[in-house]
N, C-alpha and C positions, 0 to 999 in steps of 0.2 A: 508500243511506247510505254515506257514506266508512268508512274502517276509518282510526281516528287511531293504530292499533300503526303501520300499515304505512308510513304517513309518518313517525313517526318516528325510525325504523330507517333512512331515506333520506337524513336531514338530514346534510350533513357540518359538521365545524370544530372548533376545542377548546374542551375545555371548562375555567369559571374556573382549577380547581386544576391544569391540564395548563402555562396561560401563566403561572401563579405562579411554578411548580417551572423554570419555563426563565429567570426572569426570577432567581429566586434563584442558577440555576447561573451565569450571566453576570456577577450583581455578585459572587459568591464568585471566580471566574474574573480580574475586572478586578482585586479588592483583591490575590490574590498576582499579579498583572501589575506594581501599581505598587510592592509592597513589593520586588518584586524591579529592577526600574529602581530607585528610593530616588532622585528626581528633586532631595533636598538635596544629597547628595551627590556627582551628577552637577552639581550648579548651580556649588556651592565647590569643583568639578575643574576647571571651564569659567575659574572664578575666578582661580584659581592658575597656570591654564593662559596667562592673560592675564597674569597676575602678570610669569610668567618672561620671558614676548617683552616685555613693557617693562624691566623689569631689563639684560637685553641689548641694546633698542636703546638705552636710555640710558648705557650703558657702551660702547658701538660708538659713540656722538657724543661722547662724553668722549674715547675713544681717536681719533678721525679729526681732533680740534680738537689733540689732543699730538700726533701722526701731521702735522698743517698747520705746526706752530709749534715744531718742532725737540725735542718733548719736553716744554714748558710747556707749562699748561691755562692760567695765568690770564694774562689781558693784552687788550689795546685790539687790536682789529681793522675793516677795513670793507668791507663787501660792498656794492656797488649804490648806493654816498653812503650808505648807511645805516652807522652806527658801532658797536658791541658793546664790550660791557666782561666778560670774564671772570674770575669772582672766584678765590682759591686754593682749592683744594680743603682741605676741612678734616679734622681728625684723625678726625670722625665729627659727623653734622649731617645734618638732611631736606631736602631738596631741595623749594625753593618755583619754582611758575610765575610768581611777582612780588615785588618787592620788599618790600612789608609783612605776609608771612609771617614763620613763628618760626624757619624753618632758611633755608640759604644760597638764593641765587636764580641760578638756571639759565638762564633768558633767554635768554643770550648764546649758546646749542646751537642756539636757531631763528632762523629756518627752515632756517638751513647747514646744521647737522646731524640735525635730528630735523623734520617738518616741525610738532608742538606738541610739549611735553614731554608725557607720558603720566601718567594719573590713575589712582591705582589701583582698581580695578573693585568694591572693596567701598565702603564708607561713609567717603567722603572730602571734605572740602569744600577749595574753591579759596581762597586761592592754595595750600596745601599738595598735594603730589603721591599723599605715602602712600608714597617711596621716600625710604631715606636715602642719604648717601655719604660713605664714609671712605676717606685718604691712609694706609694705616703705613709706619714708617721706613724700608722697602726700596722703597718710591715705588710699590707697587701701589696701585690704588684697587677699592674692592669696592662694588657698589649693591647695595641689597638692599631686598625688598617686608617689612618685618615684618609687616602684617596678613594674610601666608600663615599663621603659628602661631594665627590666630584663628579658622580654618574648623575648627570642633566637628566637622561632619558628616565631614572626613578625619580617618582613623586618623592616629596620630604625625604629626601637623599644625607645619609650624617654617618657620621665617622660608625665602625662598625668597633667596638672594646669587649672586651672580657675582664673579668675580674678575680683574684681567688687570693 
């Protein structure tokens, strides 16, 4: 006759409650993994982070078209037969990719100077960019992303400008 102790005492593997308790430690494990990443937070820094590098190249092709034309932004120019009209910069107003937008129209930057205008990376619909631009009386001009002050998940979250 066999002896059913002695098998099994033989058998190896775990048992239910052993793969529970490892399956418990793992999800407790992953949850502070992602609370400590905060993957909102990294997402609207990614945001903002894109924010800034359109801010500046759109103000680096504002400044390279005053830098072409002696100091004026706005005026008739032609590249390639192709013709451009750039409008004045205004005392403050959003910068549109086309003509039947609510703020001024920028156009005239591409492909010379920006190879498109740039969109702002949150919830933005075309033709609007999601950047504005202002002229003050000392002829600086400033772009600035205001939907940087809308990222909840950054502490002290504010509009993100440049100036030159």
């Amino acid at each position: 006759m066999i002896n059913l102790v002695h098998l099994q005492k033989n058998q190896k593997g775990f048992t239910l409650i052993e793969i529970l308790v490892v399956i418990g430690i793992i999800a407790i494990l992953a949850a502070i993994a992602i609370i400590a990443i905060n993957p909102a937070k990294q997402f609207a820094q990614a945001r903002n982070s894109q924010r800034t590098s359109n801010v500046n190249s759109i103000l680096n092709s504002i400044g390279q078209r005053m830098a072409d034309n002696k100091g004026v932004f706005a005026g008739e120019f032609t590249v390639g037969g192709s013709s451009y009209t750039c409008p004045t910069i205004p005392a403050a107003d959003g910068i549109d990719s086309a003509s039947d937008g609510t703020g001024t129209n920028f156009d005239c930057l591409v492909p010379t100077y920006v190879p498109s205008l740039p969109i702002d990376p949150g919830t933005v619909t075309a033709p609007d960019t999601g950047y504005t631009v202002a002229l003050n009386a000392a002829g600086r001009v400033t772009v600035c992303a205001p939907n940087a002050a809308t990222e909840s998940a950054v502490p002290n979250a504010a509009t993100i400008c440049a100036t030159r």
